[in-house]
TIMI-2910 file (N, C-alpha, C, CB; in pm, 1 decimal, decimal comma, always signed):
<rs>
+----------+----------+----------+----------+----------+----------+----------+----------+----------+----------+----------+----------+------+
!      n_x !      n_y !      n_z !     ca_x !     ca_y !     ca_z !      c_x !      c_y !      c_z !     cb_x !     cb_y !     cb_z ! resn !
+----------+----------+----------+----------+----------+----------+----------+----------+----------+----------+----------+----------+------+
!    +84,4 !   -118,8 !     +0,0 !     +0,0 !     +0,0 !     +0,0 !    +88,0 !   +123,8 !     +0,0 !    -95,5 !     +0,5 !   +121,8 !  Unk !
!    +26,9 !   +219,7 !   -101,4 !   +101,4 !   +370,5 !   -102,5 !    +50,9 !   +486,1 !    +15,1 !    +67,0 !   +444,6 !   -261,4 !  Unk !
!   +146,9 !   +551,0 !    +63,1 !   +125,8 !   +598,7 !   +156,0 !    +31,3 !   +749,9 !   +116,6 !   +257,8 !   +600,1 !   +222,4 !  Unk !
!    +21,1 !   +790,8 !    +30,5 !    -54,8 !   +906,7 !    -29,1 !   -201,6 !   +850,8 !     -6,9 !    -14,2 !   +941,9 !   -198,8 !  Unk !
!   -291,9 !   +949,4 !    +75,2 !   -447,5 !   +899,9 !   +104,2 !   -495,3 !   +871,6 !    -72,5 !   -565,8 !  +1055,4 !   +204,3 !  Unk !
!   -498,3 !   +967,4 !   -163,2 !   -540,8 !  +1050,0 !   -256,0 !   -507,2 !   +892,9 !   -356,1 !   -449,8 !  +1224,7 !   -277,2 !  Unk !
!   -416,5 !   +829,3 !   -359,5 !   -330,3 !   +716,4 !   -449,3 !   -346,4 !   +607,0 !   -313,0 !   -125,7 !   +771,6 !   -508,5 !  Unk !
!   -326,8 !   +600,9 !   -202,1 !   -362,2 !   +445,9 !   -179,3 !   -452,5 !   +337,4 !   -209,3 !   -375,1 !   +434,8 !    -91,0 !  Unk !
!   -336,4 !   +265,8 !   -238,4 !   -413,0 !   +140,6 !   -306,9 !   -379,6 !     -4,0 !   -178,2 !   -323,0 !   +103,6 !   -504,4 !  Unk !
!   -454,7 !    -89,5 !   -245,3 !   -455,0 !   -224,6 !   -153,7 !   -430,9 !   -329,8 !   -251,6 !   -601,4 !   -257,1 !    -67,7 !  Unk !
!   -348,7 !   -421,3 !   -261,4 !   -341,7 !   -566,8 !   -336,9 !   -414,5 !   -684,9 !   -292,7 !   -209,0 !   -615,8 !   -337,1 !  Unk !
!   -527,5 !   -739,5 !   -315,9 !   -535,0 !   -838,2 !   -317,0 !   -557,8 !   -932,8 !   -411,8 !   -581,0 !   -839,2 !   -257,4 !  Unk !
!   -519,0 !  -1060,7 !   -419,3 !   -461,0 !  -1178,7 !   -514,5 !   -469,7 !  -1132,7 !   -616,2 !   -518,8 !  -1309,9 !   -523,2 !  Unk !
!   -350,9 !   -975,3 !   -630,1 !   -299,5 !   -986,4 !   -746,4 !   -390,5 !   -842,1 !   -805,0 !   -322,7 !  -1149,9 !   -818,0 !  Unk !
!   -470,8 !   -828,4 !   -742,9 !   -502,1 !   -708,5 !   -815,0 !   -544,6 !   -596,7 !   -704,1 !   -621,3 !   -738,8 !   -925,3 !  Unk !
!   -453,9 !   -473,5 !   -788,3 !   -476,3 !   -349,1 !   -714,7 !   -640,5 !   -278,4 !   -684,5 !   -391,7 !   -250,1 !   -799,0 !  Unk !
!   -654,4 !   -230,4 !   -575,9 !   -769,7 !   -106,0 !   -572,6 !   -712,4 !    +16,1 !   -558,6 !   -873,9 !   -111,9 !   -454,7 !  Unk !
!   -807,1 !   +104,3 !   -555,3 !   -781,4 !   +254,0 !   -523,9 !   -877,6 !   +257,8 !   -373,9 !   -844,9 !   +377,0 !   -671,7 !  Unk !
!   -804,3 !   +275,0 !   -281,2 !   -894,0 !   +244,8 !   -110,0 !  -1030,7 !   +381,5 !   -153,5 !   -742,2 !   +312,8 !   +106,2 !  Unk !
!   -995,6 !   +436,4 !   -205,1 !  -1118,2 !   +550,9 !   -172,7 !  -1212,7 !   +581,5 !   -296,2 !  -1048,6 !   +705,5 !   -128,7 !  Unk !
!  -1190,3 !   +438,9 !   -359,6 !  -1302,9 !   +382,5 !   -450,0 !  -1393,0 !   +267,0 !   -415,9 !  -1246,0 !   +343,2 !   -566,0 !  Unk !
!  -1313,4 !   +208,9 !   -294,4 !  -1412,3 !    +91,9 !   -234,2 !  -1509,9 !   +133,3 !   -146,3 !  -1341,3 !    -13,3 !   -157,1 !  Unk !
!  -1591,8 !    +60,7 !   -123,1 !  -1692,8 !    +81,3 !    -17,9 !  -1669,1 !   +120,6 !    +99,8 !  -1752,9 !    -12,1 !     +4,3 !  Unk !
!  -1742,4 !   +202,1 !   +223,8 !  -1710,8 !   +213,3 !   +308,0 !  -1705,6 !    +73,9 !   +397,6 !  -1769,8 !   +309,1 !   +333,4 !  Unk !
!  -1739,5 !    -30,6 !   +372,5 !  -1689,2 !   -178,2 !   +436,3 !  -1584,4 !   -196,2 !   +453,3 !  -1709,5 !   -286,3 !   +378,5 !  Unk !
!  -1565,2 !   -186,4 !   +291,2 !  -1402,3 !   -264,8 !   +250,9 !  -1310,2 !   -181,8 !   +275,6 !  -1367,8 !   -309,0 !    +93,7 !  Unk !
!  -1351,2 !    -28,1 !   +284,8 !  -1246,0 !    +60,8 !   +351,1 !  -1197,9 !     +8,8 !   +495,8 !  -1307,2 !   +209,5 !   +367,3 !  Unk !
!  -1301,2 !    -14,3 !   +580,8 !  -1275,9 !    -72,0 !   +738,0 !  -1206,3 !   -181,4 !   +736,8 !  -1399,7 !   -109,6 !   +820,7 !  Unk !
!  -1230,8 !   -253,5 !   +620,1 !  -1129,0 !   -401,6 !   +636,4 !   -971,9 !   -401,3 !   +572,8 !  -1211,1 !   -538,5 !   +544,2 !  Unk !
!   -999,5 !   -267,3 !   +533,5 !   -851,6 !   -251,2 !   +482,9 !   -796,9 !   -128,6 !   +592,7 !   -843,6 !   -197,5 !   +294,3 !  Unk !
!   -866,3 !    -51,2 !   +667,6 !   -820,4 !    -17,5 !   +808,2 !   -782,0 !   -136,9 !   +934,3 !   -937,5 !    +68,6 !   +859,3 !  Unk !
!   -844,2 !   -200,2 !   +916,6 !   -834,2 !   -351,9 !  +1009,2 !   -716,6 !   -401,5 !   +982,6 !   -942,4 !   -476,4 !   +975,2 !  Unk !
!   -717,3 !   -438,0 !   +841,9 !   -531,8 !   -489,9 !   +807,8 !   -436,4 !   -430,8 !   +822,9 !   -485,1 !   -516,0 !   +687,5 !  Unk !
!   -429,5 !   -307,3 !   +813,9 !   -328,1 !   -149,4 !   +864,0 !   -292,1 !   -186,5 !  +1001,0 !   -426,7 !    +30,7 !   +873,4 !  Unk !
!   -406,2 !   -173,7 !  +1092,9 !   -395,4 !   -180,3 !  +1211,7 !   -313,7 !   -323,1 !  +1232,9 !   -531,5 !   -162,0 !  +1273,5 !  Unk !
!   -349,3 !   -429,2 !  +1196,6 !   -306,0 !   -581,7 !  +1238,7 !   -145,9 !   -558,9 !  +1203,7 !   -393,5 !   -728,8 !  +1133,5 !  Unk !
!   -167,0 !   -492,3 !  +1054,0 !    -24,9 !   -510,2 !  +1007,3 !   +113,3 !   -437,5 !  +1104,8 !    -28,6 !   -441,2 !   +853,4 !  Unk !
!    +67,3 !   -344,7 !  +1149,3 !   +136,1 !   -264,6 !  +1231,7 !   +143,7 !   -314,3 !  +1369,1 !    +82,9 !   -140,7 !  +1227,8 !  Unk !
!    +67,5 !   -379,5 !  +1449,0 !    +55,2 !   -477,8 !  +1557,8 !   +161,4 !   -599,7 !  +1515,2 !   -110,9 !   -532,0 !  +1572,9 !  Unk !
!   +139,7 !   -648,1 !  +1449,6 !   +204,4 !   -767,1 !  +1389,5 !   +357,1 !   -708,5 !  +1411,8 !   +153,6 !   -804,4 !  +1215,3 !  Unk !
!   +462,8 !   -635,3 !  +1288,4 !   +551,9 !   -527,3 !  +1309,6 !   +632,6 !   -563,4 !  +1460,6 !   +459,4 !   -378,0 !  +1309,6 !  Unk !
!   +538,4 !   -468,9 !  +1534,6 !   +549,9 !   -389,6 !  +1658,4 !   +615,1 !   -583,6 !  +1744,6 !   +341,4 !   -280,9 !  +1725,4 !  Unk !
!   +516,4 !   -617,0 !  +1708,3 !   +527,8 !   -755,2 !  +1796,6 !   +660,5 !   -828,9 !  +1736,0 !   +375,9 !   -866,1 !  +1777,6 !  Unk !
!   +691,5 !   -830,8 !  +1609,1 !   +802,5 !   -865,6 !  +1546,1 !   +916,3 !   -786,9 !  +1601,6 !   +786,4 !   -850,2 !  +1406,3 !  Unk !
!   +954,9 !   -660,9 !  +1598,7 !  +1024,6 !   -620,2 !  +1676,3 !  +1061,5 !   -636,2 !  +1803,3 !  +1006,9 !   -553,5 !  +1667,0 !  Unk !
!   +988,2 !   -676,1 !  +1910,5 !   +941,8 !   -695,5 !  +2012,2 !  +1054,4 !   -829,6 !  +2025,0 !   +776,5 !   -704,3 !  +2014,1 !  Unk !
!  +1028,9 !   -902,3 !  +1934,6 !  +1017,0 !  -1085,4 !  +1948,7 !  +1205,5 !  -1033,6 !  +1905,7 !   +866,7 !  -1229,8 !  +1782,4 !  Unk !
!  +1262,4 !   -924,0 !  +1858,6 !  +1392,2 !   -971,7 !  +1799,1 !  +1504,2 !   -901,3 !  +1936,1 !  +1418,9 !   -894,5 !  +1607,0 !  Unk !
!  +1436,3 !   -818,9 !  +1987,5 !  +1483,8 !   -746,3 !  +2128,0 !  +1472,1 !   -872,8 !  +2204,3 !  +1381,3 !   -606,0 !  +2196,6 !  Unk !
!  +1409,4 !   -937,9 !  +2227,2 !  +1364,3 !  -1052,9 !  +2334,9 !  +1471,3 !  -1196,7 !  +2298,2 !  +1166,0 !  -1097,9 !  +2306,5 !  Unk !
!  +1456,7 !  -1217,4 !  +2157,1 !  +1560,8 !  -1303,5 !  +2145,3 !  +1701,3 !  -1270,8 !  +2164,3 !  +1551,4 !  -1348,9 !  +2038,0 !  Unk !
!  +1722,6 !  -1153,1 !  +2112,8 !  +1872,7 !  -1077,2 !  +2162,8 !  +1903,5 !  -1085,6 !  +2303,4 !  +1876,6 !   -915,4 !  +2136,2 !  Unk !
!  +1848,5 !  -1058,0 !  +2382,8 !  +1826,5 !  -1051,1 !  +2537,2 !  +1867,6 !  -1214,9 !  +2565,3 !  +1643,4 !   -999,2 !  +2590,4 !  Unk !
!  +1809,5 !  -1301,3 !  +2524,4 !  +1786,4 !  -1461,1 !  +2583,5 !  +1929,8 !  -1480,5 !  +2528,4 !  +1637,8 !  -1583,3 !  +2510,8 !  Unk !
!  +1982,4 !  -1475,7 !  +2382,0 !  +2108,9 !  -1489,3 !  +2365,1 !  +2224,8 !  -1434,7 !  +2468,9 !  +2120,9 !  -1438,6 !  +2250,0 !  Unk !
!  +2223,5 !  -1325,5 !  +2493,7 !  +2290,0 !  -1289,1 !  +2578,0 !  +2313,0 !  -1341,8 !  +2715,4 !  +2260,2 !  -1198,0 !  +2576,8 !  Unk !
!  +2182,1 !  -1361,1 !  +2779,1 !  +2187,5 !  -1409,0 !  +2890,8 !  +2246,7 !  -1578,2 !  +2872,1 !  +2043,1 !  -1383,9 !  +2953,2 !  Unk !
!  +2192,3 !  -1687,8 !  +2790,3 !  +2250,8 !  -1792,1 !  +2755,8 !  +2381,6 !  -1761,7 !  +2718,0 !  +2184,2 !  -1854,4 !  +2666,7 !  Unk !
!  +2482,6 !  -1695,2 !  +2671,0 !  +2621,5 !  -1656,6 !  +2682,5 !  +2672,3 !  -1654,7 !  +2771,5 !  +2653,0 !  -1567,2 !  +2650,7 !  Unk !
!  +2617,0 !  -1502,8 !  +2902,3 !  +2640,4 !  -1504,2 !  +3053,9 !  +2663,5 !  -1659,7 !  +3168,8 !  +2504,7 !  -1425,8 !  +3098,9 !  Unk !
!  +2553,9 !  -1688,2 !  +3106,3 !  +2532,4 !  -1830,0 !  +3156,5 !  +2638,2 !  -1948,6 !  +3105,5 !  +2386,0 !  -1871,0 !  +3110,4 !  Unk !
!  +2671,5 !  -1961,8 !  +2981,8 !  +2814,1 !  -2059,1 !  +2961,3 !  +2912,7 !  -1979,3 !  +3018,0 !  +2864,5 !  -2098,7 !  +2796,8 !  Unk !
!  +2962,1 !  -1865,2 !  +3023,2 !  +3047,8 !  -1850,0 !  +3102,8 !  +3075,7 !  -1877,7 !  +3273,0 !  +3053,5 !  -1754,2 !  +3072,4 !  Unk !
!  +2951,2 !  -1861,9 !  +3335,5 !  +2927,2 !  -1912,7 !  +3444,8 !  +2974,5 !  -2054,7 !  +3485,7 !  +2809,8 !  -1900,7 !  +3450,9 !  Unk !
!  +2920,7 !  -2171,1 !  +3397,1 !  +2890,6 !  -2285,5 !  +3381,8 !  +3044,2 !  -2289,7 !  +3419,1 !  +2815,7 !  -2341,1 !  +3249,8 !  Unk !
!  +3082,6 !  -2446,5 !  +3514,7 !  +3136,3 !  -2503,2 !  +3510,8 !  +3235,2 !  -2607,6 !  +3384,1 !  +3073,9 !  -2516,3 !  +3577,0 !  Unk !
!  +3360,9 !  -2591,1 !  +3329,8 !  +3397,6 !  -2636,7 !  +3211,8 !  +3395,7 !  -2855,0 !  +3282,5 !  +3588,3 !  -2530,8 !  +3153,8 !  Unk !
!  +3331,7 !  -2859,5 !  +3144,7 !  +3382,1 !  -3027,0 !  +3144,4 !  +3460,0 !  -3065,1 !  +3052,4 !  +3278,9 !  -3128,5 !  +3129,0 !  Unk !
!  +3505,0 !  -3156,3 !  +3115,2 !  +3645,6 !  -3234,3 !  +2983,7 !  +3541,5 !  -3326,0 !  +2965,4 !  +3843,8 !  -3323,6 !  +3041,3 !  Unk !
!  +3615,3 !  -3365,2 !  +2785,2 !  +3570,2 !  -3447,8 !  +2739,1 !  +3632,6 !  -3541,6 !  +2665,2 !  +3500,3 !  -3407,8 !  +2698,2 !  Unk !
+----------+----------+----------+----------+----------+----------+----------+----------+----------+----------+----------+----------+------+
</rs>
Protein backbone atom coordinates (compact mmCIF):
# COMPACT_ATOMS: atom_id res chain seq x y z
CA UNK A 1 0.00 0.00 0.00
CA UNK A 2 1.01 3.71 -1.03
CA UNK A 3 1.26 5.99 1.56
CA UNK A 4 -0.55 9.07 -0.29
CA UNK A 5 -4.47 9.00 1.04
CA UNK A 6 -5.41 10.50 -2.56
CA UNK A 7 -3.30 7.16 -4.49
CA UNK A 8 -3.62 4.46 -1.79
CA UNK A 9 -4.13 1.41 -3.07
CA UNK A 10 -4.55 -2.25 -1.54
CA UNK A 11 -3.42 -5.67 -3.37
CA UNK A 12 -5.35 -8.38 -3.17
CA UNK A 13 -4.61 -11.79 -5.15
CA UNK A 14 -3.00 -9.86 -7.46
CA UNK A 15 -5.02 -7.08 -8.15
CA UNK A 16 -4.76 -3.49 -7.15
CA UNK A 17 -7.70 -1.06 -5.73
CA UNK A 18 -7.81 2.54 -5.24
CA UNK A 19 -8.94 2.45 -1.10
CA UNK A 20 -11.18 5.51 -1.73
CA UNK A 21 -13.03 3.83 -4.50
CA UNK A 22 -14.12 0.92 -2.34
CA UNK A 23 -16.93 0.81 -0.18
CA UNK A 24 -17.11 2.13 3.08
CA UNK A 25 -16.89 -1.78 4.36
CA UNK A 26 -14.02 -2.65 2.51
CA UNK A 27 -12.46 0.61 3.51
CA UNK A 28 -12.76 -0.72 7.38
CA UNK A 29 -11.29 -4.02 6.36
CA UNK A 30 -8.52 -2.51 4.83
CA UNK A 31 -8.20 -0.18 8.08
CA UNK A 32 -8.34 -3.52 10.09
CA UNK A 33 -5.32 -4.90 8.08
CA UNK A 34 -3.28 -1.49 8.64
CA UNK A 35 -3.95 -1.80 12.12
CA UNK A 36 -3.06 -5.82 12.39
CA UNK A 37 -0.25 -5.10 10.07
CA UNK A 38 1.36 -2.65 12.32
CA UNK A 39 0.55 -4.78 15.58
CA UNK A 40 2.04 -7.67 13.89
CA UNK A 41 5.52 -5.27 13.10
CA UNK A 42 5.50 -3.90 16.58
CA UNK A 43 5.28 -7.55 17.97
CA UNK A 44 8.03 -8.66 15.46
CA UNK A 45 10.25 -6.20 16.76
CA UNK A 46 9.42 -6.96 20.12
CA UNK A 47 10.17 -10.85 19.49
CA UNK A 48 13.92 -9.72 17.99
CA UNK A 49 14.84 -7.46 21.28
CA UNK A 50 13.64 -10.53 23.35
CA UNK A 51 15.61 -13.04 21.45
CA UNK A 52 18.73 -10.77 21.63
CA UNK A 53 18.27 -10.51 25.37
CA UNK A 54 17.86 -14.61 25.84
CA UNK A 55 21.09 -14.89 23.65
CA UNK A 56 22.90 -12.89 25.78
CA UNK A 57 21.88 -14.09 28.91
CA UNK A 58 22.51 -17.92 27.56
CA UNK A 59 26.21 -16.57 26.83
CA UNK A 60 26.40 -15.04 30.54
CA UNK A 61 25.32 -18.30 31.57
CA UNK A 62 28.14 -20.59 29.61
CA UNK A 63 30.48 -18.50 31.03
CA UNK A 64 29.27 -19.13 34.45
CA UNK A 65 28.91 -22.85 33.82
CA UNK A 66 31.36 -25.03 35.11
CA UNK A 67 33.98 -26.37 32.12
CA UNK A 68 33.82 -30.27 31.44
CA UNK A 69 36.46 -32.34 29.84
CA UNK A 70 35.70 -34.48 27.39
Amino acid sequence: MSMMDDELEVTVDGVSYKVAELSAEAQGQVANLQFVDAQIADLNAKLAVYQTARNAYQAALQQLLPRTRQ
